[in-house]
MOPAC internal coordinates of N, CA, C and O (Angstrom, degrees):
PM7 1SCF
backbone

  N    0.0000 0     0.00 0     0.00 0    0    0    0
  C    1.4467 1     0.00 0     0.00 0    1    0    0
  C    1.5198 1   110.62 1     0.00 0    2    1    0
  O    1.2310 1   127.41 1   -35.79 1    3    2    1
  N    1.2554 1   103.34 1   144.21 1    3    2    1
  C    1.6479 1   105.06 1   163.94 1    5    3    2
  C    1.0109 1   140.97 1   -78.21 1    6    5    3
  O    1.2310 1   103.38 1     8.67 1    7    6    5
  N    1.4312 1   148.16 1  -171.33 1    7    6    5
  C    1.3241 1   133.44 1   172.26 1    9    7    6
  C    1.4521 1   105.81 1   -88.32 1   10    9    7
  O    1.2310 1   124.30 1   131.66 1   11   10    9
  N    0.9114 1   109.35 1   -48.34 1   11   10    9
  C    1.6967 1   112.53 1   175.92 1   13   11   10
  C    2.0912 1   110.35 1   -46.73 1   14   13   11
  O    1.2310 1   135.12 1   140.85 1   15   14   13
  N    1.5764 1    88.35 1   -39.15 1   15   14   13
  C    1.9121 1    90.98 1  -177.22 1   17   15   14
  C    1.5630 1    98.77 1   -63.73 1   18   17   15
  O    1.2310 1   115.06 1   131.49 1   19   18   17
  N    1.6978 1   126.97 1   -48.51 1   19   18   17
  C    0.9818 1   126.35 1  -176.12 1   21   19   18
  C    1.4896 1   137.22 1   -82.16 1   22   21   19
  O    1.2310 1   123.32 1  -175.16 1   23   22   21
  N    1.3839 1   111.25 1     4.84 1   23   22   21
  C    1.1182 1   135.83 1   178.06 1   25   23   22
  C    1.5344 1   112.13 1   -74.71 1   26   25   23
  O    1.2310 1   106.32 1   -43.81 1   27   26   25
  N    1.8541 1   143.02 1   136.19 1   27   26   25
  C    1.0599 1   120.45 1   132.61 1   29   27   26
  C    1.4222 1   133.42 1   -29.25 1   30   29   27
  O    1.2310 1   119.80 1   -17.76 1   31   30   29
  N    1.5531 1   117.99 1   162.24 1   31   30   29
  C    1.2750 1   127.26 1  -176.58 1   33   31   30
  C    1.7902 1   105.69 1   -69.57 1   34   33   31
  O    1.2310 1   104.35 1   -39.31 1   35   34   33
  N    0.7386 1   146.49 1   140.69 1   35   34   33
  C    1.5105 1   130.53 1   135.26 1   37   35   34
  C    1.2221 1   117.38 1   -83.02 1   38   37   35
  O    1.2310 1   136.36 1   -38.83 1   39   38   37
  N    1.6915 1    85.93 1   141.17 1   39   38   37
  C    1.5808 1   119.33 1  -170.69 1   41   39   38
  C    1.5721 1   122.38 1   -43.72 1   42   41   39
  O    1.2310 1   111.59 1   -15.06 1   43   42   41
  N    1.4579 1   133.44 1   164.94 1   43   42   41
  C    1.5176 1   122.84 1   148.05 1   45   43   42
  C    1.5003 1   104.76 1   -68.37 1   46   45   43
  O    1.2310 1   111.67 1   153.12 1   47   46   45
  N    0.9563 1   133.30 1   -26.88 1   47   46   45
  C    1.3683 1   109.98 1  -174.46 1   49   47   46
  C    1.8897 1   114.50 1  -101.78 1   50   49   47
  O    1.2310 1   124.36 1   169.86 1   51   50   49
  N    1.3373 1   109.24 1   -10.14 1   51   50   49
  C    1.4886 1   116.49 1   162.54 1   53   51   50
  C    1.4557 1    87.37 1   -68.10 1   54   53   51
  O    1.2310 1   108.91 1   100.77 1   55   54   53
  N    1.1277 1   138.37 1   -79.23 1   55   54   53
  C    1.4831 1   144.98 1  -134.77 1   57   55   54
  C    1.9770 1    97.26 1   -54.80 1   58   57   55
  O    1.2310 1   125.18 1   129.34 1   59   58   57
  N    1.7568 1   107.65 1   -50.66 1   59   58   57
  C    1.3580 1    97.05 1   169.64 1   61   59   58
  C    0.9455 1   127.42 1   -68.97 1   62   61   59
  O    1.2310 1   113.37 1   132.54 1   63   62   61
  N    1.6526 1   130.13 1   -47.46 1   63   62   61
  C    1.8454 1   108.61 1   169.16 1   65   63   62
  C    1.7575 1   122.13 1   -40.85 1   66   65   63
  O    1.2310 1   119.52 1   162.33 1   67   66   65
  N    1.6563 1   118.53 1   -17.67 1   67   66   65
  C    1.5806 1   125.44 1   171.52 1   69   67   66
  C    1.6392 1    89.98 1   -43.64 1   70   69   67
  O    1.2310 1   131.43 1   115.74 1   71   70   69
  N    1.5067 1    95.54 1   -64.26 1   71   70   69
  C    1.9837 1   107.53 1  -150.96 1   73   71   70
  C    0.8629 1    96.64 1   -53.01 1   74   73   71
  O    1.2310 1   110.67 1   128.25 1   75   74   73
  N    2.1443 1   135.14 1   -51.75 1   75   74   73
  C    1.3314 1   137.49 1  -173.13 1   77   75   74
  C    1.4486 1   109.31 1   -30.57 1   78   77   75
  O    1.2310 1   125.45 1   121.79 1   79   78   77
  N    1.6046 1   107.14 1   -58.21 1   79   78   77
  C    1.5435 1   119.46 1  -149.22 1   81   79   78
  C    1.4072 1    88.94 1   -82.49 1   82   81   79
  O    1.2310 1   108.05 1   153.01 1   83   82   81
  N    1.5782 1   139.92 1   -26.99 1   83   82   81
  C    1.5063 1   124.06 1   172.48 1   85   83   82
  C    1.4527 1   119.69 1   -53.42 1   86   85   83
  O    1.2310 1   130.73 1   130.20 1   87   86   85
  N    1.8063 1    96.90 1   -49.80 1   87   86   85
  C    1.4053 1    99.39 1   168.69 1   89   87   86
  C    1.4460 1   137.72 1   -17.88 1   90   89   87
  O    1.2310 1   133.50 1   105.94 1   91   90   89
  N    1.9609 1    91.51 1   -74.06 1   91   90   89
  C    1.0358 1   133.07 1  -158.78 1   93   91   90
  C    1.4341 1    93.91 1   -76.66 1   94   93   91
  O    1.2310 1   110.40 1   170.89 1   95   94   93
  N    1.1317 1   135.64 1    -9.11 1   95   94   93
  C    1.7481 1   139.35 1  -175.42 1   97   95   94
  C    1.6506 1    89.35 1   -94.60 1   98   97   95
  O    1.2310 1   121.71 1   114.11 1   99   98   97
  N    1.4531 1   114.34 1   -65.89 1   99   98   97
  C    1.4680 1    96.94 1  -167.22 1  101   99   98
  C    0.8975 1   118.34 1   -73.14 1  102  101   99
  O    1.2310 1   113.73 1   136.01 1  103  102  101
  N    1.5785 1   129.47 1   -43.99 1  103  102  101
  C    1.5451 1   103.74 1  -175.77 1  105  103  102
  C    1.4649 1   122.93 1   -68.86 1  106  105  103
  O    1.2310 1   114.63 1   170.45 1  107  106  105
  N    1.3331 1   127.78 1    -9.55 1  107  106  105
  C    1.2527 1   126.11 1   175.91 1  109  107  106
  C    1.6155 1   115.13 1   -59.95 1  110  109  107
  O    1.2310 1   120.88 1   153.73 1  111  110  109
  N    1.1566 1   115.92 1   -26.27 1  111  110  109
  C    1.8727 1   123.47 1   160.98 1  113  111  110
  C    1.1606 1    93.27 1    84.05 1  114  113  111
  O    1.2310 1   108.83 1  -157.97 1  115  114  113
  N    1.2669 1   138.52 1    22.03 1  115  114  113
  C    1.7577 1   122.21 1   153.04 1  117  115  114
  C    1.5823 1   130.80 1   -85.02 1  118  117  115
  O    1.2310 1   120.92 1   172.61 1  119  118  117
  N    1.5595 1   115.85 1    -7.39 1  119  118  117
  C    1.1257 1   113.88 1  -160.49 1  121  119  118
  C    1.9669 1    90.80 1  -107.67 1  122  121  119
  O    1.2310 1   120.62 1   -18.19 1  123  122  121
  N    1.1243 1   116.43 1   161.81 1  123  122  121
  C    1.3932 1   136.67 1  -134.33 1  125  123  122
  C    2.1345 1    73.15 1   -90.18 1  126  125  123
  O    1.2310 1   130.88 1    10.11 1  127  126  125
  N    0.8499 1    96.61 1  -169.89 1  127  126  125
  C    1.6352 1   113.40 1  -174.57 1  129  127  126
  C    1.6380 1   108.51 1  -105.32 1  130  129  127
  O    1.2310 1   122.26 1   149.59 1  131  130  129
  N    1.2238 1   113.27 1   -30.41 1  131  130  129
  C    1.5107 1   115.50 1   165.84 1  133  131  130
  C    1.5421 1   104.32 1   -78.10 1  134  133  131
  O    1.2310 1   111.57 1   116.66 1  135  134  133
  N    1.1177 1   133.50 1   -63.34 1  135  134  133
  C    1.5937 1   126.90 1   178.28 1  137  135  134
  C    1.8731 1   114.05 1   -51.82 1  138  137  135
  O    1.2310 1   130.69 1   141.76 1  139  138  137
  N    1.2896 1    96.97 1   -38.24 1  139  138  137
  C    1.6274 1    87.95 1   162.42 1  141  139  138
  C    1.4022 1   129.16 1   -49.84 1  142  141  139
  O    1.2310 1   132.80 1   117.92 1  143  142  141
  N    1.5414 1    92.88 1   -62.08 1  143  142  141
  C    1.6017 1    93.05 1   165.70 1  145  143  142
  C    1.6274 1   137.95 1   -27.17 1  146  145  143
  O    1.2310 1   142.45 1   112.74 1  147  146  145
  N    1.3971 1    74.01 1   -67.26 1  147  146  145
  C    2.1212 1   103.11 1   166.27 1  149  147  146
  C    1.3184 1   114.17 1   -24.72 1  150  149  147
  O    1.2310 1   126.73 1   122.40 1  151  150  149
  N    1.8383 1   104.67 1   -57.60 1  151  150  149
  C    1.6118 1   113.46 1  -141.14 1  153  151  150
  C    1.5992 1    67.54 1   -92.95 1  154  153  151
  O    1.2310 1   103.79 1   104.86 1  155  154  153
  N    1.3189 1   147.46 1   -75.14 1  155  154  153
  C    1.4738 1   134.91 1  -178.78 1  157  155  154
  C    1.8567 1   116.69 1   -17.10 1  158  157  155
  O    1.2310 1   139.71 1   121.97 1  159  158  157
  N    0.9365 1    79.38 1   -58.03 1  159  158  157
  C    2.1085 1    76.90 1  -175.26 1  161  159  158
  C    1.5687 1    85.01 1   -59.60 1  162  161  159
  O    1.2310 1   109.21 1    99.65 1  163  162  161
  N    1.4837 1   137.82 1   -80.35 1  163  162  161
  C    1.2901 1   127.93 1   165.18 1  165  163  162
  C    1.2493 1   126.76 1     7.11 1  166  165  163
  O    1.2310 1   108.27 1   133.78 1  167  166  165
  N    0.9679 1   139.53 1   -46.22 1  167  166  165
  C    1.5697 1   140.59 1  -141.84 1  169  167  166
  C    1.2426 1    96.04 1  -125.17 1  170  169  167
  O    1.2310 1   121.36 1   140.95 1  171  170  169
  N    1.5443 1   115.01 1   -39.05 1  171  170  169
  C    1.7284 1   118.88 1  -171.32 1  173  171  170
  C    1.9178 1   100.24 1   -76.34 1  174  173  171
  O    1.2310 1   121.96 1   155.13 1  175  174  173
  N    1.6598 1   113.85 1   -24.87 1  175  174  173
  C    1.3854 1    95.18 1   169.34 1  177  175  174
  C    1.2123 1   120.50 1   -75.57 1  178  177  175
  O    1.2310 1   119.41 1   137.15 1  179  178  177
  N    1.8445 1   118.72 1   -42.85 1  179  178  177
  C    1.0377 1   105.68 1  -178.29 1  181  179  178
  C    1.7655 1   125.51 1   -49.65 1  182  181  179
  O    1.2310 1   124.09 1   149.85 1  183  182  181
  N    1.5708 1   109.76 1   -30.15 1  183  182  181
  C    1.1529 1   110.02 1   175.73 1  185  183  182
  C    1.2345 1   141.91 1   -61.01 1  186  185  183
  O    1.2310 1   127.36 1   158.61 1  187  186  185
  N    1.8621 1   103.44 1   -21.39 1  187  186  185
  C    1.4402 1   124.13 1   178.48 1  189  187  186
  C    1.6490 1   106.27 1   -80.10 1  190  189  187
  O    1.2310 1   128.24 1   141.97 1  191  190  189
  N    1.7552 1   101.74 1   -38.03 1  191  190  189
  C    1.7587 1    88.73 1   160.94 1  193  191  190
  C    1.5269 1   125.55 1   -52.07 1  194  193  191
  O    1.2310 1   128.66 1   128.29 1  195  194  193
  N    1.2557 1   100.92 1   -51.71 1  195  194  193
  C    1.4195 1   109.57 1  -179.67 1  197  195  194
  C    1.8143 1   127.35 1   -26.24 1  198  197  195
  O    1.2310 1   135.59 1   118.83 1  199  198  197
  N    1.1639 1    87.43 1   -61.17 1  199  198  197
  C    1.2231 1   125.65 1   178.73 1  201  199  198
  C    2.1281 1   117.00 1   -62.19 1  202  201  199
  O    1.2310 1   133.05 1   132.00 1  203  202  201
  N    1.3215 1    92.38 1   -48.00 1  203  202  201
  C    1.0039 1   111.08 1   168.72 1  205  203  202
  C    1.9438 1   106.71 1   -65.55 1  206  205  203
  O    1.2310 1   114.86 1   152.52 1  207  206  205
  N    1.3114 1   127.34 1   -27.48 1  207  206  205
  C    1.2254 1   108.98 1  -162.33 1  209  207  206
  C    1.5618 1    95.34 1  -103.66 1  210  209  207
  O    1.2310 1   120.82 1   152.82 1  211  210  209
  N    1.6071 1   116.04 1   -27.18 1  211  210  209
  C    1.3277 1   109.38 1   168.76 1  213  211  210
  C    1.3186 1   129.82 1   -76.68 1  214  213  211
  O    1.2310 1   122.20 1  -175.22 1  215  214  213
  N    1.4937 1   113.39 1     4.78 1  215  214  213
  C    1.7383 1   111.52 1   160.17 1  217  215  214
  C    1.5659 1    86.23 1  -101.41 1  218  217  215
  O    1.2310 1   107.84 1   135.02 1  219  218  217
  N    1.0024 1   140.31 1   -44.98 1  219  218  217
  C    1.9238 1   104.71 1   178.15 1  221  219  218
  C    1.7023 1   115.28 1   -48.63 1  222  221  219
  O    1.2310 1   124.09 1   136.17 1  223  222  221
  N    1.4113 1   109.76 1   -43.83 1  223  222  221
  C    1.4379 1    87.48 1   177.59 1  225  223  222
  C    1.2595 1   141.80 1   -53.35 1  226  225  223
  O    1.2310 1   136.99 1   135.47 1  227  226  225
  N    1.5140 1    84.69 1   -44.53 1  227  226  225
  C    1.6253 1   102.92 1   155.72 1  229  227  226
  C    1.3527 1   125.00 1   -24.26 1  230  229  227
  O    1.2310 1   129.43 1    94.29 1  231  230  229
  N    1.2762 1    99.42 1   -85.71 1  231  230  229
  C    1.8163 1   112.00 1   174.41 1  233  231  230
  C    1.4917 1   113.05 1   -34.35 1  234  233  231
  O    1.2310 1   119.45 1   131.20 1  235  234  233
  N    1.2834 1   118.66 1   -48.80 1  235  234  233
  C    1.5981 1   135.05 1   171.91 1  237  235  234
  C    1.8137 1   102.69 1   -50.22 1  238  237  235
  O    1.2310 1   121.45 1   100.84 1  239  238  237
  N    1.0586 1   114.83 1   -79.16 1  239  238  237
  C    1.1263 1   105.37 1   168.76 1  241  239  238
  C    1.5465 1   144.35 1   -51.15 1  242  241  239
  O    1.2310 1   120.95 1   131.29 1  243  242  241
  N    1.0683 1   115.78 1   -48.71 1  243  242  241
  C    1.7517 1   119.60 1   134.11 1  245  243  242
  C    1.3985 1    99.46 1   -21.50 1  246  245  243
  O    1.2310 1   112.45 1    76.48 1  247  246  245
  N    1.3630 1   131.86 1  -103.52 1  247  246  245
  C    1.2646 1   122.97 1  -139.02 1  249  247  246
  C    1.6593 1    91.04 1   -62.72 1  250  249  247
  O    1.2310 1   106.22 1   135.09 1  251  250  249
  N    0.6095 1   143.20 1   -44.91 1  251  250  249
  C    1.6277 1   141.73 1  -162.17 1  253  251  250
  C    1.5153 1    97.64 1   -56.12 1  254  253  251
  O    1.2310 1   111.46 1   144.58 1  255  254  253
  N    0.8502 1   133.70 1   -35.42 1  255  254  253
  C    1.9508 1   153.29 1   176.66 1  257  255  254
  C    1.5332 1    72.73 1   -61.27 1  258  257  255
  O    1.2310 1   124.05 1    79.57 1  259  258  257
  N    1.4731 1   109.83 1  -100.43 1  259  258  257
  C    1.9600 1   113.25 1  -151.10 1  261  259  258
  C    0.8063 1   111.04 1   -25.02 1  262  261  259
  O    1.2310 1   111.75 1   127.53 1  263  262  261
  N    2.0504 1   133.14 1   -52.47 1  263  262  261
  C    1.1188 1   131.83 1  -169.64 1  265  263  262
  C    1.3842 1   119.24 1   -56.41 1  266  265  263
  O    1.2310 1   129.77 1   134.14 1  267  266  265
  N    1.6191 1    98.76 1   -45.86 1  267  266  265
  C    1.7099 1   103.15 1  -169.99 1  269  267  266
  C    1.6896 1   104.42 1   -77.68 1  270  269  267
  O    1.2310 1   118.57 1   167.61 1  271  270  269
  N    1.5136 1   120.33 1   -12.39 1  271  270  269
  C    1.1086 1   112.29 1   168.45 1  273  271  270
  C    1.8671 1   115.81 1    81.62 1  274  273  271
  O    1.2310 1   136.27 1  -174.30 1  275  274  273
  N    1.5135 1    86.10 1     5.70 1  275  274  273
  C    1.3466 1   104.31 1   164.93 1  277  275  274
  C    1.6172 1   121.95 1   -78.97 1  278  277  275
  O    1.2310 1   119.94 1   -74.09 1  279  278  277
  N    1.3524 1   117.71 1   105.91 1  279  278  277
  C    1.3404 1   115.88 1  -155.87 1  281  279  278
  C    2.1565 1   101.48 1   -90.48 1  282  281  279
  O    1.2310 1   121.99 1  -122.01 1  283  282  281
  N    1.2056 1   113.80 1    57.99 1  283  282  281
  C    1.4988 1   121.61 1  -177.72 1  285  283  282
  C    1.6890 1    96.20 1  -110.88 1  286  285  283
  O    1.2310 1   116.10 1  -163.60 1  287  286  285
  N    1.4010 1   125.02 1    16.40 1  287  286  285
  C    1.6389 1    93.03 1   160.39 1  289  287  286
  C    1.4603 1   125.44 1   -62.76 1  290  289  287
  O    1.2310 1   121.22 1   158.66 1  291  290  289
  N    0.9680 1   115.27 1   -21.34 1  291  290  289
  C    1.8188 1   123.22 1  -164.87 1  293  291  290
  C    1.7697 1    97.63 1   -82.97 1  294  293  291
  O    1.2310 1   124.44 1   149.84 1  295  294  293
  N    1.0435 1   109.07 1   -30.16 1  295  294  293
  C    1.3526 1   110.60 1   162.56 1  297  295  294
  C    1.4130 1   132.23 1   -45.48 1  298  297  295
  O    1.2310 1   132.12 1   114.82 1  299  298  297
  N    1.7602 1    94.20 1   -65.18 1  299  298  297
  C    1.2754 1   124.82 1  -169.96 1  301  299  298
  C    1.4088 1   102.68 1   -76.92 1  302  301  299
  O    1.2310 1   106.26 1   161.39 1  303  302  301
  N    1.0960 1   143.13 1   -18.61 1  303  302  301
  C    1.9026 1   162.07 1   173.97 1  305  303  302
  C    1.6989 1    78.48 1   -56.04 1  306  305  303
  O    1.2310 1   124.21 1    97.07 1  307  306  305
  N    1.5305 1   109.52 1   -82.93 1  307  306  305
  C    1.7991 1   126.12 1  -148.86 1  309  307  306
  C    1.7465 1    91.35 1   -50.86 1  310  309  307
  O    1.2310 1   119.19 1   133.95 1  311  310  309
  N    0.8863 1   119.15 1   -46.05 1  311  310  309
  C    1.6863 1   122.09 1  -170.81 1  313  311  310
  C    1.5939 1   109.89 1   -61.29 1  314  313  311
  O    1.2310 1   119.83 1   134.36 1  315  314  313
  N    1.2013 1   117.93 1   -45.64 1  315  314  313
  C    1.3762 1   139.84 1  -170.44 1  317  315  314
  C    1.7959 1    97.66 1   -71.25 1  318  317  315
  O    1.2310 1   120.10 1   180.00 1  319  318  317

């Protein structure tokens, strides 16, 4: 097994303090122009997870609406 197989998940909200601290790495202007880069490709995956887990919730919630027959997706769309 790997470490990654054996590892807990990290969180949505661990995963955004990652992006914070990319931020907070590049714009601070100390890190070399190749490590910028780095921590950029970095930050842009974590973000595609991100992103990726908040349209599953989505969907989760959606269907959880159909079932309950609660007709507030159009709601929940404008908020989103």
């Amino acid at each position: 097994m790997t470490k990654q197989e054996t590892a807990e998940p990290i969180s949505f909200e661990q995963r955004l303090t990652q992006v914070k601290a990319v931020i907070d790495g590049i714009e601070g202007g100390q890190l070399p122009l190749e490590e910028s880069v780095r921590q950029y490709e970095k930050g842009i995956a974590v973000l595609n997870a991100l992103e990726e887990e908040l349209n599953e919730m989505k969907r989760r919630i959606t269907i959880l609406q159909q079932r309950d027959g609660n007709g507030t997706e159009t709601e929940m769309e404008e908020k989103l």
